[in-house]
N, C-alpha and C positions, 0 to 999 in steps of 0.2 A: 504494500500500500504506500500512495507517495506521503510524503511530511505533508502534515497539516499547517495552518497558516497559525500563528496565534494571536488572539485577541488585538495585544499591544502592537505587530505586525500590520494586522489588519488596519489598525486606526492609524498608524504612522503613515502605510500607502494609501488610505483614504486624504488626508491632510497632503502629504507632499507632490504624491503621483495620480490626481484624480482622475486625470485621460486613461493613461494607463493599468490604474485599478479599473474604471467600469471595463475596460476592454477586456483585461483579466476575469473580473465575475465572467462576461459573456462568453467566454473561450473557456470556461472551468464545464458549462452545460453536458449533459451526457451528451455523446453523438456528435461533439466538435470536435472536428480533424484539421490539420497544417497538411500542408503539400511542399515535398522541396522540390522545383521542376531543375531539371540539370539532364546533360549531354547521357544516350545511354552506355557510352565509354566511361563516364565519369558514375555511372550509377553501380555499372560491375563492380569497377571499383570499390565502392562504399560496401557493399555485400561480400565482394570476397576478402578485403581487408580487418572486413568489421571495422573500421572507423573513417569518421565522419571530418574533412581538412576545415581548419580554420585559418583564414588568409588577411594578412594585414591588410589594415584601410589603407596606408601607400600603396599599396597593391592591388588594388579595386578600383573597380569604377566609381565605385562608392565615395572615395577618398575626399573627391570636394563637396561631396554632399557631406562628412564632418565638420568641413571648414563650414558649410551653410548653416548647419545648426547654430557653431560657435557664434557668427555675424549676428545670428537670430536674438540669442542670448546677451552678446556685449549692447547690443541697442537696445533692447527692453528694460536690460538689468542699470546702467548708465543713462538712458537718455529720455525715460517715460516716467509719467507718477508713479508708474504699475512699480517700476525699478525703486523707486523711492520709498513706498508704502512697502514692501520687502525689507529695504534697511531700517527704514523705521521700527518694525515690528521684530525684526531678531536682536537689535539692541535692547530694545524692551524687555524682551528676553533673559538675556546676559550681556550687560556691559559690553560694548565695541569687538563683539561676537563678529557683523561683518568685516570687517577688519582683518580677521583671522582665517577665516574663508577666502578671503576674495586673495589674501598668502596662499593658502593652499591651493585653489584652484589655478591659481596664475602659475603655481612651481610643475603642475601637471599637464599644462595646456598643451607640452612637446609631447609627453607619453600618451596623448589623446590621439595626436595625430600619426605619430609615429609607432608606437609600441601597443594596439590595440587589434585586436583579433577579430572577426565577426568571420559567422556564415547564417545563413537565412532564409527562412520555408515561408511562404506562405499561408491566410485561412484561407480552408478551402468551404467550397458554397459546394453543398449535396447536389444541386443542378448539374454542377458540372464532371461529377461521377461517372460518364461515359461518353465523355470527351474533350475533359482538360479545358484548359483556358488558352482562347487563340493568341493574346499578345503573347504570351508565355511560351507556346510552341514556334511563333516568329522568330522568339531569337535565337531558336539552335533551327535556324533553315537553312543551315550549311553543313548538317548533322542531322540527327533524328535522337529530339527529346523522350524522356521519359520522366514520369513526373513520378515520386514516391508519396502518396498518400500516409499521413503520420497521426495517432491517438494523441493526444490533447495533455495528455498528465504530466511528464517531463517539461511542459511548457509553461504550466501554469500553476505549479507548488514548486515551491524553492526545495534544491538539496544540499540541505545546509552542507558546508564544509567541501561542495564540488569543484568553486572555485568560479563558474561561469555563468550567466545568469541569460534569460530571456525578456522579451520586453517589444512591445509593440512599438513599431513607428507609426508616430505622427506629422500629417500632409498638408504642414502651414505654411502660409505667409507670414509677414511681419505683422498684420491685424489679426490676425487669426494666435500667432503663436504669443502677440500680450492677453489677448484673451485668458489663453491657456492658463498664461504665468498670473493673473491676476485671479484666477480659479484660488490656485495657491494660495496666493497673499492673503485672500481672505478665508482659506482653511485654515493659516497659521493665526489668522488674528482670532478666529473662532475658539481655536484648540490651545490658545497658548497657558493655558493650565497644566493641561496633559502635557506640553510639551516642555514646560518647565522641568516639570516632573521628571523627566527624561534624565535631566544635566546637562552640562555644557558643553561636555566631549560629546556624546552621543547624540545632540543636535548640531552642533557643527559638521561632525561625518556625515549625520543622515540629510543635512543640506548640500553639503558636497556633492554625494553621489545623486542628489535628483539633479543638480546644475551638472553633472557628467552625464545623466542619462538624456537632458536636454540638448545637449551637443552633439550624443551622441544616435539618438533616435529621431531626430527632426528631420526630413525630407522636403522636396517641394513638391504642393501641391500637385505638379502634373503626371507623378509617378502611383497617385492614389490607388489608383485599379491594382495597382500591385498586392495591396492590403498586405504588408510586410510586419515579421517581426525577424527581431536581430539578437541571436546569441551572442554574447558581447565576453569578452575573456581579455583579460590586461593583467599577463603574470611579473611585472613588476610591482602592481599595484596590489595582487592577491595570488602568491603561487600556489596552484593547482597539485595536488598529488597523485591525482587523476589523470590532466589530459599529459602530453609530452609532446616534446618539442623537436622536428629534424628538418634539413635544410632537402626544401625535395624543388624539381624542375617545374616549373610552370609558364609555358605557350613562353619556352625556351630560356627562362629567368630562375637563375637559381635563386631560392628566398626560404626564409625562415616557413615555418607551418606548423600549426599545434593544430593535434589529431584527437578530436572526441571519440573515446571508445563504447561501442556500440555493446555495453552490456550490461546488465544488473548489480548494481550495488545495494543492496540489503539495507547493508549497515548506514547509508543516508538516503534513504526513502529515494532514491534512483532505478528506475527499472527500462532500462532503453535495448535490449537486446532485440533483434529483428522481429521476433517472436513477439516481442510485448509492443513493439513502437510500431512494427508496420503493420497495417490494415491492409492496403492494397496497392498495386501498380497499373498505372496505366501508361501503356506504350503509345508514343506521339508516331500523328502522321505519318506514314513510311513506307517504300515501298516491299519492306519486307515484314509484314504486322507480323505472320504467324509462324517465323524464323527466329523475330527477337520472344513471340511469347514463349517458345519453346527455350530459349534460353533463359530468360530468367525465371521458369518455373525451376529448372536447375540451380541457378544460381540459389534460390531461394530453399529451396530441399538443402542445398549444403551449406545454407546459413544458420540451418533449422528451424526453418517454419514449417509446420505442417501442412497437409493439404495443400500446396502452392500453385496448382493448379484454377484453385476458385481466388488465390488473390490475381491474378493476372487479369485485366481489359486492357481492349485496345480503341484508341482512340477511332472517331470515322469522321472527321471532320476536316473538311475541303484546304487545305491551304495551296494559295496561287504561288507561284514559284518563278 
């Protein structure tokens, strides 16, 4: 069973992260599944490896979408009342508390962009259960995707002590993402009891990390249909005992790559093995549907999953070429 949330949890991610908690409740629902769409070379891969690559934001395409969140962030937080009603309210708090954050945050802002890891699935919408999402199949039209349909639990209950965490992006502009932040401001002026309560180490960190999650989960807008979320891992800032670390080739760049292992940990309420995480495959557009389903019902027998046969569909939907 995964780790449950507790109480104090719960009301800290109510107050700091309220985007990302409602998105959280709604993704905890029985019957909510994530999709990672990726290359079916790259899917072998994940199955006969058992693990799952995580690739630095320099390394992504993603990369300036970090810097977009950061921009997001120093203008709202700096140059709106939303930013001001923020410092106001954590001083109130604890004595010239932002002061000490805005040290902190500023000495990590390199390891933000340089030293942080993501890989990332999609929710998947049951409609599209037998035949994937077309933007999605677009981008391997030089290949033939396959999309891995994934259970919901590993996503949405933290496992304490894993090291790397999930988290929805949010599809804002600069009106949209003070919105967001001024959600905040007035959880913190609401809650500032309970968060007194807390202390002044344990609300400085747990400001920090929602100002890292804000840099680091904000998109623009035009990317929405992606409905992304991002497994985020930065083992200088929290080493893993879990994932590990090796310098592998990628579309011809050797680079660092921490590997999520695709298997059961008991002991922190972790259950990711093929068997518990995947649900089902569906093979994108191709001219060979029922070559690759014959592989990876193999693949999947030698991953151990049972029955592998009724996880496999195959997409039927038209793409122009």
């Amino acid at each position: 069973m995964a780790n449950q949330v507790t109480p104090e949890q719960e009301q800290m991610a109510r107050i700091l992260y309220p985007y990302a908690y409602e998105r959280n409740i709604i993704a905890r629902a029985p019957g909510f599944q994530f999709v990672h769409y990726t290359t079916a070379d790259a899917a072998k891969k994940i199955l006969q490896s058992g693990e799952v690559w995580m690739r630095k934001s320099s390394c992504m395409s993603d990369f300036s979408e970090v810097q977009y969140g950061l921009e997001r962030l120093r203008r709202t937080y700096a140059n709106t009342d939303t930013g001001k009603r923020l410092q106001i309210c954590l001083n109130k708090l604890f004595p010239e508390l932002t002061r000490e954050i805005e040290a902190l945050f500023n000495e990590w802002i390199p390891h933000f962009q340089i030293d942080t890891y993501f890989t990332c699935v999609s929710e998947h919408d049951a409609k599209e259960d037998g035949f994937g999402r077309l933007s999605m199949w677009r981008a391997y039209d030089q290949g033939v995707g396959v999309a891995l349909v994934l259970n919901n639990s590993p996503f949405v209950y933290p496992a304490d002590g894993f090291g790397a965490y999930s988290s929805p992006v949010a599809y804002l502009d600069d009106h949209d993402f003070e919105s967001q932040f001024n959600r905040v401001v007035a959880n913190i002026e609401a809650g500032a009891d309970f968060l007194k309560d807390r202390g002044r180490d344990t609300i400085k960190a747990s400001v920090f990390h929602m100002l890292r999650s804000a840099t680091l989960c904000t998109k623009h807008p035009g990317f929405a249909e992606e409905k992304e979320w991002r497994i985020i891992y930065s083992p200088t800032l929290e080493k893993s005992n879990y994932i590990k670390t090796n310098v592998e080739v990628v579309n011809c760049v050797p680079q660092p790559v921490c590997k999520i292992p695709l298997k059961d940990f008991p002991e922190i309420g972790l259950f990711a093995s093929p068997a518990k995480l995947l649900d089902h495959i569906i093979i994108g557009p191709s001219q060979f549907p029922l070559v690759l389903a014959e592989a990876f019902q193999q693949l999947l027998r030698e991953a151990g999953v049972s029955e592998p046969e009724k996880k496999i569909r195959v997409s039927d939907i038209p793409i122009r070429r």
